[in-house]
C-alpha positions in Angstrom: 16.7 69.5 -77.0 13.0 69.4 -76.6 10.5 71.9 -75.5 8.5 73.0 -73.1 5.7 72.8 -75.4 6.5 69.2 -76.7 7.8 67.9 -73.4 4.2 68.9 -72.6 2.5 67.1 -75.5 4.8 63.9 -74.3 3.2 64.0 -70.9 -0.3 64.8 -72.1 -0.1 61.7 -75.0 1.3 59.1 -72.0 -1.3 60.4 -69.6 -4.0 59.2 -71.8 -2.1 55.9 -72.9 -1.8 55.6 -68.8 -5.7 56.6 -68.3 -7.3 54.3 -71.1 -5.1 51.2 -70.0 -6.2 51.4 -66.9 -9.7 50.0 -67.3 -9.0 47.3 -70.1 -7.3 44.4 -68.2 -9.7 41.8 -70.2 -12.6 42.4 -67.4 -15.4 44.7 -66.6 -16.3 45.2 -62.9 -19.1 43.5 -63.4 -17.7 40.4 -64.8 -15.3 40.1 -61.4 -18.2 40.9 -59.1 -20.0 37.9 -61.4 -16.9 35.4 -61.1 -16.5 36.3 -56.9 -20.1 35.4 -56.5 -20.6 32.6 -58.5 -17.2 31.4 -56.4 -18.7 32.5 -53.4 -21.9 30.4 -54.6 -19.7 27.2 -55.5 -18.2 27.4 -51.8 -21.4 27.8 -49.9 -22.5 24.8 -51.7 -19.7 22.6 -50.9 -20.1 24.0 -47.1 -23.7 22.6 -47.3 -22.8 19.7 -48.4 -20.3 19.3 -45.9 -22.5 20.0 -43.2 -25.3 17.5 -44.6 -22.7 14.6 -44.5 -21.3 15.5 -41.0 -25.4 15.3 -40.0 -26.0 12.3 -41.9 -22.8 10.3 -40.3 -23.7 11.7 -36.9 -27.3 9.9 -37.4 -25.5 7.0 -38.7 -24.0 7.0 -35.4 -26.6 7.7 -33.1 -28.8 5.3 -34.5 -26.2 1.9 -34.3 -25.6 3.4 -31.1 -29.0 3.2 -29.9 -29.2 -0.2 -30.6 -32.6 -1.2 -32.3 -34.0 0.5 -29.1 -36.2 2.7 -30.6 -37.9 -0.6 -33.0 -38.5 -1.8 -29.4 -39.9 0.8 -28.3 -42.6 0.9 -30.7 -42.9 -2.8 -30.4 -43.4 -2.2 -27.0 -45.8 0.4 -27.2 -47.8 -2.1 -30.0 -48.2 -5.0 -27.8 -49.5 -2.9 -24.7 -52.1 -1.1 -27.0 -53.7 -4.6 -27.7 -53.6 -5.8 -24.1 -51.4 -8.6 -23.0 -51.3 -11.2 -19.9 -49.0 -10.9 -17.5 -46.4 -13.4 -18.4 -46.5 -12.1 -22.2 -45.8 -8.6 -20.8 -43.5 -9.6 -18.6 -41.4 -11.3 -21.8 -41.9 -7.6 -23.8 -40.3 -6.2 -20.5 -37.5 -8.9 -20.4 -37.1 -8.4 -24.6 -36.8 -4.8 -23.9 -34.2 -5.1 -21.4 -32.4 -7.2 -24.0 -32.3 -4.2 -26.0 -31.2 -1.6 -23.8 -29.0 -4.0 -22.5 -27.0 -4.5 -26.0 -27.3 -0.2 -26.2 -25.4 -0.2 -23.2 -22.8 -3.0 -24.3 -22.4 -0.8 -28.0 -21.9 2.8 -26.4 -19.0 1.3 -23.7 -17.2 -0.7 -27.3 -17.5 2.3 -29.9 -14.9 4.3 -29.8 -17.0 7.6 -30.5 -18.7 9.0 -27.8 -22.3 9.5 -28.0 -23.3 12.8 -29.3 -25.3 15.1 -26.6 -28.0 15.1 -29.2 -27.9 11.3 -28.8 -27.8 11.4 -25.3 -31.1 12.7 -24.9 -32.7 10.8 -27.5 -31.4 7.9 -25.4 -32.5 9.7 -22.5 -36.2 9.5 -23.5 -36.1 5.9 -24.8 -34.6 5.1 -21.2 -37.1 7.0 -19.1 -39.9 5.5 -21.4 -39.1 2.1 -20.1 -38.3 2.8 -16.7 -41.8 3.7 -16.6 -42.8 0.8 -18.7 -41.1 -1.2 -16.0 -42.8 0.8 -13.0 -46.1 -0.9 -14.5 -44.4 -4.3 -14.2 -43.1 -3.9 -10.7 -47.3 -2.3 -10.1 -48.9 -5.6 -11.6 -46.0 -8.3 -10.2 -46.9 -6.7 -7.0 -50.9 -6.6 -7.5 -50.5 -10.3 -8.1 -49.3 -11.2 -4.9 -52.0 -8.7 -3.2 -55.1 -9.7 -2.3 -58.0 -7.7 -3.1 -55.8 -5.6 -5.5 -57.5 -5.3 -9.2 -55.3 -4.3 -12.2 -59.1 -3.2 -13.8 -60.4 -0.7 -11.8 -58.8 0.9 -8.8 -55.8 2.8 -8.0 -53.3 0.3 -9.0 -54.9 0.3 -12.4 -55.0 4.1 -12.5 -51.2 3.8 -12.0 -50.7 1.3 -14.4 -51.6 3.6 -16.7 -50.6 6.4 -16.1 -47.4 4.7 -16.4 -47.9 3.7 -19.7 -49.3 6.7 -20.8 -46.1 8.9 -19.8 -43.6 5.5 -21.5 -45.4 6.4 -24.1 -45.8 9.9 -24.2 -41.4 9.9 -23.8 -41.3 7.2 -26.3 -42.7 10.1 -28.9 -40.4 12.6 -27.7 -37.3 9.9 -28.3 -38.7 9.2 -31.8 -39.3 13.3 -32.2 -35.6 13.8 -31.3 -33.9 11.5 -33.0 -36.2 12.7 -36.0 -35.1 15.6 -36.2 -31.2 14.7 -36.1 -32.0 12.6 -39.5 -31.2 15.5 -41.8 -32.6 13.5 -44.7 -35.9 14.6 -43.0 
């Protein structure tokens, strides 16, 4: 029978086997805190990358949704700048309505929805040309006036003012749909 004493020396010897196993399971603290962060690393990588081809297809999107629209736009914009008769602007305005037209006819077939970020980038292309068009309806209507001068005078002044907000929301449209491109 064992004892006291080596019952004692028993518990003492497997208290210290116990104690020094404890901390040698193959890795330091520092090694796990190493592995979780490099882990933690690898995921928030793969999250980004996620997120940047979510954004990308989202542009994709937004941009065959809108048609060519905003290329008109600046077309638009370009052949105003270097003056145009009325008959030449009138076929911008008609080539324009083309365009919006055929955005129209592409949001009603696709079976995505536009985007609310889309939405106002559209939003801005459409108000741009509604005001392009005001000038139209400002000069058709000048025409047909007599005494009314698309030079000088208050029909002129509206004219431009017009054409100066189209394009002024023209810039926003591009500015928008600029930043959704997150290739920058």
């Amino acid at each position: 029978m064992p004892t006291l004493g080596t019952v004692r020396i028993c518990l003492v010897a497997l208290a210290l086997a116990l104690v020094a196993g404890c901390g040698s399971t193959g890795e330091s603290a520092k090694q796990i805190a190493a592995d979780k962060a490099a882990e933690q690393a690898r995921a928030a990588t793969a999250h980004a990358a996620a997120v940047k081809g979510a954004q990308t297809k989202a542009y994709q999107i937004c941009v065959a949704q809108l048609s060519g629209l905003p290329d008109q736009a600046q077309a638009m914009e370009s052949r105003v700048s270097v003056g145009l008769t009325f008959e030449q602007y009138s076929g911008v305005i008609g080539t324009a309505k083309i365009a919006y037209d055929k955005m129209e006819r592409v949001v009603a077939q696709k079976p995505q929805p536009m985007t609310l970020p889309c939405l106002k980038v559209g939003a801005k292309y459409e108000a741009g040309f509604a005001r392009y068009v005001t000038a139209f309806n400002l000069w058709n209507t000048c025409i047909g006036e007599y005494n009314c001068s698309i030079s000088s005078g208050p029909t002129a002044s509206k004219m431009q003012a017009a054409w100066t907000r189209g394009a002024a929301l023209f810039d926003q449209g591009q500015n928008l749909l600029a930043k959704l491109n997150p290739a920058g």
